[in-house]
Structures are given as structure tokens and as C-alpha cells.
VOSE-558918 format. One record per residue: residue number from 1; residue in one letter; x, z, y of N, C-alpha, C in turn. Coordinates in nm, 3 decimals. Atoms other than C-alpha are relative to their C-alpha. Last residue first. Layout:
BEGIN
NODE num residu      nX      nZ      nY     caX     caZ     caY      cX      cZ      cY
NODE NUM      A       X       Z       Y       X       Z       Y       X       Z       Y
...
This chain:
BEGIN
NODE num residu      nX      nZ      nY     caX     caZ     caY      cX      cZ      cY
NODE 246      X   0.095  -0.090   0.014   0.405   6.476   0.232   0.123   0.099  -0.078
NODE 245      X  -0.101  -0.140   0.033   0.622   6.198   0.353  -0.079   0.059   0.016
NODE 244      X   0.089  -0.167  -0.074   0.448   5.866   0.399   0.080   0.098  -0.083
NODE 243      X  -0.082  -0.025  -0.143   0.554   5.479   0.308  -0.056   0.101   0.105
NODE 242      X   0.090   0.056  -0.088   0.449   5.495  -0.090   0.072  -0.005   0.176
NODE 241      X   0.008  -0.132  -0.080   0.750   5.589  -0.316  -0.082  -0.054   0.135
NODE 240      X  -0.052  -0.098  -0.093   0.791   5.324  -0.579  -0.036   0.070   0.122
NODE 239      X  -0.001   0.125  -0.141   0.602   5.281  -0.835   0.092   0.079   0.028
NODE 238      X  -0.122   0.106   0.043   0.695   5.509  -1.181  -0.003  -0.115   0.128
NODE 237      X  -0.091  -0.067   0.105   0.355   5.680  -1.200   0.101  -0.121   0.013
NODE 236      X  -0.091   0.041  -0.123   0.131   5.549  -0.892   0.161   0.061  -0.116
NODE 235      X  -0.017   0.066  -0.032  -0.125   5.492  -1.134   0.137  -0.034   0.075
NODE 234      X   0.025   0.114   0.057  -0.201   5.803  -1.236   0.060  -0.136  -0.029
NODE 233      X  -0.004   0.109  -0.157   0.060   6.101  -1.171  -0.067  -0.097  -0.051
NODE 232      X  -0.058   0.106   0.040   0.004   6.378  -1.467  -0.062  -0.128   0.141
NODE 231      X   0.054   0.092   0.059  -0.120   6.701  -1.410   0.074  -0.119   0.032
NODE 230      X   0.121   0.037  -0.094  -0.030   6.957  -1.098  -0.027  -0.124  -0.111
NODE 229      X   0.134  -0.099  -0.003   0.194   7.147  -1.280  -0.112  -0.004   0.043
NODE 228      X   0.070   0.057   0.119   0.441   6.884  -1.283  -0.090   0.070  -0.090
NODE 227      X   0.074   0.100  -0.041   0.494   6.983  -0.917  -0.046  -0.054  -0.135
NODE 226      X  -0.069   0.121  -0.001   0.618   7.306  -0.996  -0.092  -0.144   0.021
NODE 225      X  -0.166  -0.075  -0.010   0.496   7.675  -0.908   0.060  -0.122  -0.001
NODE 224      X  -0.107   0.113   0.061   0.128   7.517  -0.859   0.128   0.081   0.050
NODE 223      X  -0.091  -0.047   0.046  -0.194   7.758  -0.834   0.165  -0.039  -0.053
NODE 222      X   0.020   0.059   0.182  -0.401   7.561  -0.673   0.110   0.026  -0.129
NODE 221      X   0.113   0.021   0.125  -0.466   7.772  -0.448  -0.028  -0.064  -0.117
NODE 220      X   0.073  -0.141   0.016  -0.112   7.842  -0.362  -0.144   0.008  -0.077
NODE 219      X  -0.059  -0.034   0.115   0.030   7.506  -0.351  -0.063   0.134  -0.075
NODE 218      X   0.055   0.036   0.113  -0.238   7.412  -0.110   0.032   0.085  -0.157
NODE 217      X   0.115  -0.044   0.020  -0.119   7.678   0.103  -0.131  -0.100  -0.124
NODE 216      X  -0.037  -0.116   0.089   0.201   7.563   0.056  -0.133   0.087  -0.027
NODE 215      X  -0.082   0.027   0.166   0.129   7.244   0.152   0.035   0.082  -0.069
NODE 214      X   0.111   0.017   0.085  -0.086   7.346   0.490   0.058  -0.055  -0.201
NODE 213      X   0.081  -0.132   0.050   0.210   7.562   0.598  -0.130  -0.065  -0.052
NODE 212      X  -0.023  -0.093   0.089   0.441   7.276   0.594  -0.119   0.087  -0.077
NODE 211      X  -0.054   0.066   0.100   0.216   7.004   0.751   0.041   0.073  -0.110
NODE 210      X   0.124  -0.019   0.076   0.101   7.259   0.984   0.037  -0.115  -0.102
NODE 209      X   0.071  -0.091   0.019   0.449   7.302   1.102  -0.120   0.020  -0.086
NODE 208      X  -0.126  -0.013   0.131   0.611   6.976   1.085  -0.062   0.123  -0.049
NODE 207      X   0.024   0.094   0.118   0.294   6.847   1.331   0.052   0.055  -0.122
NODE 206      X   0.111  -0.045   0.056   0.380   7.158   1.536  -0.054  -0.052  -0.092
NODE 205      X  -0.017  -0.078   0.112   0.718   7.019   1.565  -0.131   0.103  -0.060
NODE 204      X  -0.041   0.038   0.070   0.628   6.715   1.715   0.032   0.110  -0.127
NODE 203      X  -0.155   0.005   0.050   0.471   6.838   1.981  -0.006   0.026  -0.137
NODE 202      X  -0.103  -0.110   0.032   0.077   6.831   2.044   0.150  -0.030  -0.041
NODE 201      X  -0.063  -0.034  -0.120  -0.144   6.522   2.156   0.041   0.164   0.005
NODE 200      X   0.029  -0.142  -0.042  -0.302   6.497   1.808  -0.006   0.007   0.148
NODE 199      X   0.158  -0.022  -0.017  -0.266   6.144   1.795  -0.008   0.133  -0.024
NODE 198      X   0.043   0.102  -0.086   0.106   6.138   1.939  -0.165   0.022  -0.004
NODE 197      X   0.017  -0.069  -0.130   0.183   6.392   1.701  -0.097  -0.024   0.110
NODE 196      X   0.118  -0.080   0.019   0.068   6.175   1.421  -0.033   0.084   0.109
NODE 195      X   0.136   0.079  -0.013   0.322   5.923   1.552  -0.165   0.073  -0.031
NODE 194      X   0.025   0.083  -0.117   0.596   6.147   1.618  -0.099  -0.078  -0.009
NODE 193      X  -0.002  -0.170  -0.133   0.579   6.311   1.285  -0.065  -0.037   0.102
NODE 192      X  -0.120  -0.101  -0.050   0.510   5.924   1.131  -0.042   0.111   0.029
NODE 191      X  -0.057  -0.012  -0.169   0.173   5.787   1.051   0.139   0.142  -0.030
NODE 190      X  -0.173   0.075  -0.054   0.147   5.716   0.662   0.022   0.002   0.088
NODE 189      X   0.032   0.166  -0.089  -0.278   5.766   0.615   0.147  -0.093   0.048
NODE 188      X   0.118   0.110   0.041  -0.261   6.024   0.351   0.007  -0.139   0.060
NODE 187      X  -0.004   0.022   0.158   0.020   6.246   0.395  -0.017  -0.110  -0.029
NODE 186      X  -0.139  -0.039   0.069   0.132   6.264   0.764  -0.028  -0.071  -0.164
NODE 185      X  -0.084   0.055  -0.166  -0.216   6.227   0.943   0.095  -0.070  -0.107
NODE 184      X   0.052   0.083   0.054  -0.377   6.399   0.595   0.069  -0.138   0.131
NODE 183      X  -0.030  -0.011   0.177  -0.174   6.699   0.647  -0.016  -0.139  -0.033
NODE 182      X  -0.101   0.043  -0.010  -0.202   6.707   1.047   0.041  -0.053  -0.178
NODE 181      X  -0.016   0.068  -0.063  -0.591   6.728   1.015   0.161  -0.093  -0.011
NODE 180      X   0.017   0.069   0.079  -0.567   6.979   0.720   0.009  -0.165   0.075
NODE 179      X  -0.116   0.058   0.121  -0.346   7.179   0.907  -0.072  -0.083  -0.054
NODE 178      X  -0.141   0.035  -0.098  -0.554   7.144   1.250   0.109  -0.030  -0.131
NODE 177      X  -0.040   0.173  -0.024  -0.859   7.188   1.036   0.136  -0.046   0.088
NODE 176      X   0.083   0.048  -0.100  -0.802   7.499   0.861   0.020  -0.156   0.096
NODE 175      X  -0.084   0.043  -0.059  -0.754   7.434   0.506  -0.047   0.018   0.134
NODE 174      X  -0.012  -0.141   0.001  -1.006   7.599   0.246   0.089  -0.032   0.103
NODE 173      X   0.083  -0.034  -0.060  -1.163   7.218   0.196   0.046   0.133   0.096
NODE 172      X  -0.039   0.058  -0.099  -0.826   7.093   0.112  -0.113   0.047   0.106
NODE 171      X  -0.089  -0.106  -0.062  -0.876   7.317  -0.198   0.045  -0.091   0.174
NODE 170      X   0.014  -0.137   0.001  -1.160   7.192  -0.298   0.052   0.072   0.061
NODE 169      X   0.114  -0.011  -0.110  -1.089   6.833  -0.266  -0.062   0.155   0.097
NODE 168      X  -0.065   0.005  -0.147  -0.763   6.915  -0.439  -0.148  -0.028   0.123
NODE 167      X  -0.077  -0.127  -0.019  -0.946   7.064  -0.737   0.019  -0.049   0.111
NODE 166      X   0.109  -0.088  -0.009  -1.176   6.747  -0.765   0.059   0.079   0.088
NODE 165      X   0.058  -0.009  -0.161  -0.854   6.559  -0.731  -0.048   0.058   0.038
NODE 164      X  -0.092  -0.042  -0.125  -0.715   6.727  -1.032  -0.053  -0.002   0.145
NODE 163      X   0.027  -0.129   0.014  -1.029   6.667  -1.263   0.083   0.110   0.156
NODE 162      X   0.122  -0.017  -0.082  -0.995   6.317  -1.178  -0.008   0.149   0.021
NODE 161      X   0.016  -0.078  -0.055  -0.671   6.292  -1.340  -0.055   0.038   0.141
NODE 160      X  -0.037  -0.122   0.030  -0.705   5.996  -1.502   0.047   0.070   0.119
NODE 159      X  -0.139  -0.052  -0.083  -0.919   5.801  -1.337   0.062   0.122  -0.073
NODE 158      X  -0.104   0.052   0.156  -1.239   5.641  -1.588   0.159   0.069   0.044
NODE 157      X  -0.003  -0.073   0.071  -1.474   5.860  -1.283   0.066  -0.006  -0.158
NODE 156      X   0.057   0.055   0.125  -1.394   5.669  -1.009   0.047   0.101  -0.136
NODE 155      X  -0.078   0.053   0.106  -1.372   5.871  -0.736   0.002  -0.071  -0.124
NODE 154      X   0.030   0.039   0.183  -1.605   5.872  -0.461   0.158  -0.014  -0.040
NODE 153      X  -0.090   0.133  -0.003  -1.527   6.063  -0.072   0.006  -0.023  -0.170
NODE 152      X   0.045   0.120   0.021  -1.812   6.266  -0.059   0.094  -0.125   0.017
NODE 151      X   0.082   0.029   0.109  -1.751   6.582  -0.130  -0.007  -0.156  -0.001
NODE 150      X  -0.052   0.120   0.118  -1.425   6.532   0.141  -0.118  -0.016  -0.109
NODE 149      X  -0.119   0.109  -0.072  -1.557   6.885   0.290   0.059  -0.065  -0.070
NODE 148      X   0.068   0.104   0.030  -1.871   7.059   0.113   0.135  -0.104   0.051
NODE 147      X  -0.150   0.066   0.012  -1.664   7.402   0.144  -0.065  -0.160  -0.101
NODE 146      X   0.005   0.019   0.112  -1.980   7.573   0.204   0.082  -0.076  -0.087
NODE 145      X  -0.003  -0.148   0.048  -1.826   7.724   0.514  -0.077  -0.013  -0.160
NODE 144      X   0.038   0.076   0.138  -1.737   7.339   0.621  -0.033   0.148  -0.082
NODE 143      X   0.063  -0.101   0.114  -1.782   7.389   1.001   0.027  -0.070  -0.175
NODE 142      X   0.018   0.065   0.130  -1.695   7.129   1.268   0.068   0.141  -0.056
NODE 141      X  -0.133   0.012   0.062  -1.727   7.355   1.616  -0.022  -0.032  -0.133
NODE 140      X   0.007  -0.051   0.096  -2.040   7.337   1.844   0.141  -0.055  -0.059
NODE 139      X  -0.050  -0.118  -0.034  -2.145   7.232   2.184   0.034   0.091  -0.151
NODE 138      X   0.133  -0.081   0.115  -2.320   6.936   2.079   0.045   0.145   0.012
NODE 137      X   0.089   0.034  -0.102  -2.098   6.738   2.368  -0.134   0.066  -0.078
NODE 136      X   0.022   0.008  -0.084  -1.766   6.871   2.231  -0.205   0.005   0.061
NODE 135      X   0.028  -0.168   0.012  -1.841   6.794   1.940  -0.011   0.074   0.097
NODE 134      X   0.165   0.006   0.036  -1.923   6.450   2.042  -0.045   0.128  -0.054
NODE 133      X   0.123   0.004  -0.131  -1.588   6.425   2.243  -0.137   0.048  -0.078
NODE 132      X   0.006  -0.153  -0.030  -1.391   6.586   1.921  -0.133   0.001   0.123
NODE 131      X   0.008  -0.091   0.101  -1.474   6.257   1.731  -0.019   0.145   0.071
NODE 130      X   0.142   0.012   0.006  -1.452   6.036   2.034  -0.003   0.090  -0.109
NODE 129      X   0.075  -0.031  -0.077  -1.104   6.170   2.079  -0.147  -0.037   0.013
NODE 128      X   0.033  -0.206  -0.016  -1.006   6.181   1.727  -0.081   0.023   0.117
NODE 127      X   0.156  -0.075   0.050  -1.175   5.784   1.760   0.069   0.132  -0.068
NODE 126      X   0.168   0.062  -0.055  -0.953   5.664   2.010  -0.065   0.076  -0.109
NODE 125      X   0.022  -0.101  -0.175  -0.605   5.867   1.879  -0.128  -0.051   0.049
NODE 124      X   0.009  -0.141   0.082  -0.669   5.698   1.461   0.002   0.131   0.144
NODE 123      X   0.125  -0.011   0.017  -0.725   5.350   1.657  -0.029   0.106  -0.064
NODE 122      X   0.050   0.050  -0.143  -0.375   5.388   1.857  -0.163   0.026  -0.032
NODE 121      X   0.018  -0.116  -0.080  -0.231   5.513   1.532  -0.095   0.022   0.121
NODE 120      X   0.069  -0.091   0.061  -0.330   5.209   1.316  -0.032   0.142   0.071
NODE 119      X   0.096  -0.007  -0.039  -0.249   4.968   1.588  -0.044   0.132  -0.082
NODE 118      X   0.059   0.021   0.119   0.119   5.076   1.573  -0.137   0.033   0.005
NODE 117      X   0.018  -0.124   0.030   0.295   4.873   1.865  -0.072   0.053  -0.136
NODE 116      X  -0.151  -0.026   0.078   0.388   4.503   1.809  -0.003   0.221   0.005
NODE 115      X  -0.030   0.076   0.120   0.148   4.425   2.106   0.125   0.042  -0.070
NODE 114      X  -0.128   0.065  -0.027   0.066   4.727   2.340   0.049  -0.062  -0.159
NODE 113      X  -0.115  -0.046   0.149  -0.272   4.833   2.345   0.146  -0.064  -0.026
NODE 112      X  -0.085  -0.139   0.013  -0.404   4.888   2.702   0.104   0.000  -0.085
NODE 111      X  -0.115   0.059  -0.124  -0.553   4.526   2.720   0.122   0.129  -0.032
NODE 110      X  -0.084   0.089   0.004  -0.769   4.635   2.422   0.152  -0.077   0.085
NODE 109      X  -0.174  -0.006  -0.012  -0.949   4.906   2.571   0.118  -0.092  -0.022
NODE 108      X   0.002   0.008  -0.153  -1.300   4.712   2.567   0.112   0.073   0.036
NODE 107      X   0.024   0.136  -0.030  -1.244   4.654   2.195   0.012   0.009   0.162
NODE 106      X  -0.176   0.065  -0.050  -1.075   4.976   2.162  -0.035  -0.109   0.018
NODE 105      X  -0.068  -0.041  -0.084  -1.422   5.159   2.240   0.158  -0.070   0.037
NODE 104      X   0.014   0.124  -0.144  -1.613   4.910   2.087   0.028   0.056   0.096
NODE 103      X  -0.027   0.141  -0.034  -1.427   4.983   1.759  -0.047  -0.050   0.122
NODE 102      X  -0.130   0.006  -0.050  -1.413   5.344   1.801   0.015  -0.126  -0.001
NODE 101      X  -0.014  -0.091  -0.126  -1.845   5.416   1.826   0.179  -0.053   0.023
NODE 100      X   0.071   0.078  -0.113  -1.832   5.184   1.509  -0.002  -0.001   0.137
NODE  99      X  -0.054   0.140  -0.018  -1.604   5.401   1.321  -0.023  -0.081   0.105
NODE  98      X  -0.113   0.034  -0.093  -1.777   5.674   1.439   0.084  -0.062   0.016
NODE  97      X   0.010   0.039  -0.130  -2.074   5.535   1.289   0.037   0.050   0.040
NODE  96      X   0.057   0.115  -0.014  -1.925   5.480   0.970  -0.049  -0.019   0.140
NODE  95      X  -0.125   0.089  -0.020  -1.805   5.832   0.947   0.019  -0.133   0.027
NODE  94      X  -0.051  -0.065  -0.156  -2.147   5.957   0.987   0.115  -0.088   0.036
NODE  93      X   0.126   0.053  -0.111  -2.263   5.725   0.658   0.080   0.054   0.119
NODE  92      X  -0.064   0.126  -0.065  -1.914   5.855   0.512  -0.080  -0.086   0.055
NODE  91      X   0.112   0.086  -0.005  -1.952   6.213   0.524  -0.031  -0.145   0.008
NODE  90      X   0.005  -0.054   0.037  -1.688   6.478   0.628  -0.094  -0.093  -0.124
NODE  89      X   0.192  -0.001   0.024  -1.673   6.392   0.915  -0.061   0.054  -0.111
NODE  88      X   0.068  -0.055  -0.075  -1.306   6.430   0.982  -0.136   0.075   0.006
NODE  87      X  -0.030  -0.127   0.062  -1.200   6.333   0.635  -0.023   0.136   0.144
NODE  86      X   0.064  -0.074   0.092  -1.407   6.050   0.664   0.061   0.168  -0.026
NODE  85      X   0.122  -0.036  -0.042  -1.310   5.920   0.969  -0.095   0.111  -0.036
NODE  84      X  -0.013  -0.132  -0.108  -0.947   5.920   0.842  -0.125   0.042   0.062
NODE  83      X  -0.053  -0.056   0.107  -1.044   5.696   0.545   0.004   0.150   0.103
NODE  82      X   0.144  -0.019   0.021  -1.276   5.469   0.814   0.021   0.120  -0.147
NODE  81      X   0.049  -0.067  -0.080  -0.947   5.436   0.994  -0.116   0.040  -0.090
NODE  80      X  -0.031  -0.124  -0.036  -0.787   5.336   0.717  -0.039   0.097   0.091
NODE  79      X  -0.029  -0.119   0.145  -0.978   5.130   0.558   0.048   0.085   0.059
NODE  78      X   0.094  -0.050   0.031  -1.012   4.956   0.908  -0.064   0.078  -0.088
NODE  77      X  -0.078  -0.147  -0.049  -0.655   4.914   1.010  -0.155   0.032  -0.068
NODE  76      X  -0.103  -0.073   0.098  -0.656   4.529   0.870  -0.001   0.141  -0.026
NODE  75      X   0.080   0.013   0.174  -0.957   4.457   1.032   0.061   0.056  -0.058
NODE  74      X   0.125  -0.112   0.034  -0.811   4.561   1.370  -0.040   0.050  -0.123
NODE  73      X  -0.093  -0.137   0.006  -0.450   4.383   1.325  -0.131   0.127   0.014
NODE  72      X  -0.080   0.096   0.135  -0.660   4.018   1.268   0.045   0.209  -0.015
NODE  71      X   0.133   0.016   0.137  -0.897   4.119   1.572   0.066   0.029  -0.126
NODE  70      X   0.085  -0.132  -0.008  -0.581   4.199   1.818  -0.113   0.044  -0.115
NODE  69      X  -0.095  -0.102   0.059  -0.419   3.840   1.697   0.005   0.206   0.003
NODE  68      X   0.002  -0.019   0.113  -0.719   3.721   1.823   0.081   0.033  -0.118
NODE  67      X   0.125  -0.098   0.029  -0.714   3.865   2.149  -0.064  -0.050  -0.173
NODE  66      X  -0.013  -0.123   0.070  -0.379   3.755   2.143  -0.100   0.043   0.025
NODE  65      X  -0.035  -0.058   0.147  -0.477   3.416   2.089   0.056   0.169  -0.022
NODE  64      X   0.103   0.021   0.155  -0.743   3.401   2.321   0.063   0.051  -0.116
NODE  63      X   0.061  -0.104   0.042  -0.476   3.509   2.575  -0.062  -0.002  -0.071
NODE  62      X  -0.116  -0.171   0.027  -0.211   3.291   2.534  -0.152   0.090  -0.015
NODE  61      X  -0.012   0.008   0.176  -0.496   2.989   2.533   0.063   0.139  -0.057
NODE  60      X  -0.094   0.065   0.063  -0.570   3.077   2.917   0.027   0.002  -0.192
NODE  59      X  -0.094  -0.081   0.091  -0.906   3.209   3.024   0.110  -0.092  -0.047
NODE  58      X  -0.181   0.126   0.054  -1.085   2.938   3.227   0.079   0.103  -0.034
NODE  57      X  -0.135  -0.017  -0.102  -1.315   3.215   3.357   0.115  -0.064   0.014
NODE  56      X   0.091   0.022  -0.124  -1.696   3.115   3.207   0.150   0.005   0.101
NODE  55      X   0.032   0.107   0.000  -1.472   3.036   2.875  -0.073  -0.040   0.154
NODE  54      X  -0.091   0.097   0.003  -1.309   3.317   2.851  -0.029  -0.121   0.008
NODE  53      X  -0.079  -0.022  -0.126  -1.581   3.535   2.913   0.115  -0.087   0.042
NODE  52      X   0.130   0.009  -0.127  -1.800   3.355   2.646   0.080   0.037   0.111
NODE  51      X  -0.006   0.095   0.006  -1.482   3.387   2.402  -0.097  -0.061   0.092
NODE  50      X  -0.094   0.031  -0.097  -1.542   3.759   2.463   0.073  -0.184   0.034
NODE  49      X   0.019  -0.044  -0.126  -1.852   3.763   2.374   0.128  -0.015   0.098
NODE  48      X   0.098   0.130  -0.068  -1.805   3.536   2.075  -0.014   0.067   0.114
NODE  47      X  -0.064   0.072  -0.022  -1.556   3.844   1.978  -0.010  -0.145   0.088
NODE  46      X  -0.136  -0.056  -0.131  -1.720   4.105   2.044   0.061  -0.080   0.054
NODE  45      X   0.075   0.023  -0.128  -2.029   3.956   1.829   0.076   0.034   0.084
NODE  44      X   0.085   0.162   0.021  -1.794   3.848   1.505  -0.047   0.013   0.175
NODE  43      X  -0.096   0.099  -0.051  -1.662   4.222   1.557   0.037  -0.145   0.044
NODE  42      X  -0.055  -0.013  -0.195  -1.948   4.346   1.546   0.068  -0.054   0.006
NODE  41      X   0.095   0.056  -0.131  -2.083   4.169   1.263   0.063   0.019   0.136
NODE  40      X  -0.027   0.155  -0.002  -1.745   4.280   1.033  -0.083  -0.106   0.139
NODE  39      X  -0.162  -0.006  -0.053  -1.777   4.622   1.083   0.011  -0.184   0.091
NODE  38      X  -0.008   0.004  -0.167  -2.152   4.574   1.000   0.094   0.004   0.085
NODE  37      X   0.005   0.208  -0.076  -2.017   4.364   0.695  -0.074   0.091   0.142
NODE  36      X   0.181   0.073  -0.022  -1.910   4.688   0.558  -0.012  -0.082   0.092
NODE  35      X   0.062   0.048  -0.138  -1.520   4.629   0.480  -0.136   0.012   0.011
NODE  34      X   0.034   0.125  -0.100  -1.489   4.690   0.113  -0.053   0.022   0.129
NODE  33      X   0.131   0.105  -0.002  -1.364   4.996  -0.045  -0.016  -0.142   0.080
NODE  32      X   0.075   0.129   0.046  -1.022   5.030  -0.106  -0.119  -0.038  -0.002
NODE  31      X  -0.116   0.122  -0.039  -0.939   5.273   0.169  -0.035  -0.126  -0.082
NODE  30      X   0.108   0.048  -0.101  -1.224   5.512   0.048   0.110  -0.130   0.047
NODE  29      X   0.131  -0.024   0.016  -1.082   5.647  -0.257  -0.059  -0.103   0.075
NODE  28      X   0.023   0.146   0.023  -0.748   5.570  -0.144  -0.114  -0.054  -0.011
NODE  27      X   0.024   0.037  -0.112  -0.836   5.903   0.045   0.032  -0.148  -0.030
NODE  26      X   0.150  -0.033   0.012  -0.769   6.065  -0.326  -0.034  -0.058   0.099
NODE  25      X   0.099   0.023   0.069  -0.492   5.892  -0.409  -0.135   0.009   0.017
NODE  24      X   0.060   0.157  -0.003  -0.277   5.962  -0.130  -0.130  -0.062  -0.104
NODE  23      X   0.078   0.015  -0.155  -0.315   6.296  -0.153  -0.023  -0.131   0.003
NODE  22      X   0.135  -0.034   0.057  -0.269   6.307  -0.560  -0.041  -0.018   0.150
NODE  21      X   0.037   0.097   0.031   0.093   6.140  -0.434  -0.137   0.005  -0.080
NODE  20      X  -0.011   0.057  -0.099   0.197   6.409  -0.212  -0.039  -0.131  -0.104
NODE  19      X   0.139  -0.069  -0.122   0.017   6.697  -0.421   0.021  -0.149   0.063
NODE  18      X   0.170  -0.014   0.072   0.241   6.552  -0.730  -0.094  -0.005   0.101
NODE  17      X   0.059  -0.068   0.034   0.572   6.509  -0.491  -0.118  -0.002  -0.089
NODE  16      X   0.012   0.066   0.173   0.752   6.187  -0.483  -0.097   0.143  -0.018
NODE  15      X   0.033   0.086   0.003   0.793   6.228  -0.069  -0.091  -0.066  -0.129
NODE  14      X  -0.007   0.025   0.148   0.882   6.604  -0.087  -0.052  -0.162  -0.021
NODE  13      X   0.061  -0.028   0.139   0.820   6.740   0.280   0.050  -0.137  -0.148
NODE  12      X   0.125   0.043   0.050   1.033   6.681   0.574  -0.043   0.062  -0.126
NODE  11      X  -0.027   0.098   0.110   1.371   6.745   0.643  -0.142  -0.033   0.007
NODE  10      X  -0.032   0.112  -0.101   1.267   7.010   0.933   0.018  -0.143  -0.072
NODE   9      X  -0.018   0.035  -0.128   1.108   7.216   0.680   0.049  -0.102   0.111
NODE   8      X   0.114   0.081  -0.094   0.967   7.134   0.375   0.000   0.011   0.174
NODE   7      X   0.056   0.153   0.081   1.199   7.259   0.108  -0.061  -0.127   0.129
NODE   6      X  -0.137   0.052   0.010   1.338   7.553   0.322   0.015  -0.146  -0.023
NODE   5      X  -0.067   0.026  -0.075   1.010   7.668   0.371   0.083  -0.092   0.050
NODE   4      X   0.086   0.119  -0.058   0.878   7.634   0.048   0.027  -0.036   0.119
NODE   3      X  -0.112   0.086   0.093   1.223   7.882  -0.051  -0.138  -0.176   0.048
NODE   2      X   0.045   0.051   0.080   1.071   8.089   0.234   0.083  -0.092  -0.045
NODE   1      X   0.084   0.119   0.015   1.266   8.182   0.531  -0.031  -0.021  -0.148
């Protein structure tokens, strides 16, 4: 077994790592943007709709409120989903309207979702499967052979070590998607093994798998023997240790 192996096998990967905290970074990218207010509309109109149903049916109070305690735990997830969208899509107009496409899919799922569970995952499994459905339904397999993948997730360009990301954009491009899928699952967005699994719908240790082998394969192109070979940690220099194992 490999000495990367060894590192990153069953234990997990490197939590404080360079790669594992340039991942996060770069998919923050999109995480802090702002909510687009069409997010926002729908949800406004879902909601009055459903307050219309509740109202023609004598709906009880309990439920209103957890259908608005459902809303509250949506919004919240929405950077992130629309982070994971992107690294699907490739694109963040597209990504936007599969966003959209997954909100009025869990809106009318809702009942399904089990309170105190983790919405983030729940809305990261709804829209893989609308994601693959539409490939699926174009009869064709997501392609990046000009290795355009992530281009378009912005960085601000005052960031130190911009230069890095670049690179990692690059090299995340060269990933096939199942590792880069599980990578960014795991890395980027903070879902558990078991919870990334879950949205895959593959075992647990396949997750650990492409996880590994996509980290070393980073390591590789980007030529890194040590992690402080990968440039200097921005922001996140000296925090403490985000809640994701990469």
C-alpha cells in the first residue's frame, strides 16, 4: 500500500491539509454569494400556496410551522446546494436552474424529509438525481474534454493565493467525475462518508475510495510532495479546522 494510501485510508484524509483547505476555498467562491431573489420568489410563491391549502383545509398550526421551519432550513442550504450545482454543471446560469428544478421538487417532497435530519444532504440526493435525470434524458454523458470545468466559479482577484486555485480548478478538471463528485461531497460541502454515500447511492467505502484516489491524483498534478508546497493558506490560516475531512 502506498504511503498516500496509508495516510488517507480508512482514517480519513488530512483535515488541516493545503488541498483540503484550498478546496474549501475555492467552492466558497460561490457559497458566499447572495441568494438570487428568484430563489427567494419561489419560495415566497410555494409558500403562499401552500398557506392557501392550509387555509381551504383547516390545516393545523403544527403544521404551518413545520412547513416553515422546512423554508428557514431550505434557505440556509442554498449556497450550498447552488455550490454543488455548480460543480456538477459546470456553469452557474445552468446551475441556477437546477437549483430551481430541486427546490420544487423538495417543496412537493417535503413531507418525506425527516425533521432534525440533514437537509443539506437530502437537497444535494434530489437534485444529483435531477441532474443525472436530464442527462439521462439528452442521452449523453457530462464532458469537460476542454477542461472548462469549475471556470466559472469567481474568485476574487485581491486573494492571496489565487494563482493556486486557478491550478486546482485545473486540476480538478482532469478528475473523473465519480472522484471528483465524491471529493467535493466530502471536501467542499462537509457531508459525512455515510452521508455523501447516501447521495451517491454507493457504499461507504467507495466514497473512502474515490476520495483517496482523487487526492493523490490531485497531489500528482499538481506536483505536491508536502502540503506546504501548495502556497500559503489564506484566510483560513490559524482558524480552526472547518467541519469536513479531505
Amino acid at each position: 500500500m502506498s504511503s498516500d494510501n496509508k495516510r488517507f485510508g480508512a482514517a480519513g484524509p488530512d483535515p488541516n491539509s493545503r488541498i483540503s483547505q484550498k478546496l474549501r476555498e475555492l467552492y466558497r467562491s460561490v457559497e458566499q454569494e447572495p441568494v438570487p431573489e428568484r430563489f427567494l420568489d419561489l419560495l415566497e410563491q410555494l409558500d403562499q400556496a401552500e398557506e392557501s391549502n392550509a387555509a381551504k383545509t383547516d390545516k393545523k398550526t403544527a403544521g404551518e410551522e413545520a412547513a416553515r421551519a422546512f423554508k428557514r432550513e431550505m434557505l440556509a442550504a442554498l449556497p450550498n446546494l447552488r455550490a454543488f450545482a455548480c460543480s456538477l454543471v459546470g456553469n452557474l446560469d445552468k446551475a441556477d436552474d437546477l437549483v430551481q428544478e430541486t427546490i420544487m421538487k423538495a417543496w412537493a417532497k417535503q413531507e418525506s424529509f425527516e425533521p432534525g435530519s440533514n437537509m443539506k444532504a437530502w437537497l444535494f440526493t434530489i437534485l444529483r438525481n435531477e441532474f443525472y435525470s436530464q442527462m439521462r434524458k439528452r442521452d449523453r454523458e457530462v464532458q469537460d474534454s476542454e477542461g472548462t470545468y469549475t471556470e466559472n466559479l469567481s474568485v476574487n482577484s485581491a486573494q492571496q493565493g489565487s494563482l493556486d486555485l486557478q491550478d486546482l480548478r485545473r486540476a480538478l478538471a482532469q478528475l473523473p467525475d465519480g472522484q471528483r463528485e465524491a471529493l467535493i461531497l466530502v471536501g467542499a460541502s462537509g457531508l459525512s462518508y455515510e452521508e455523501a454515500a447516501e447521495v451517491c447511492g454507493c457504499a461507504v467505502g467507495t466514497v473512502k475510495s474515490r476520495v483517496s484516489r482523487a487526492r493523490i491524483t490531485l497531489k500528482e498534478v499538481l506536483g505536491i510532495e508536502e502540503d506546504e508546497d501548495y502556497g500559503p493558506s489564506s484566510d483560513l490560516a490559524g482558524a480552526s479546522s472547518p467541519p469536513f475531512a479531505l
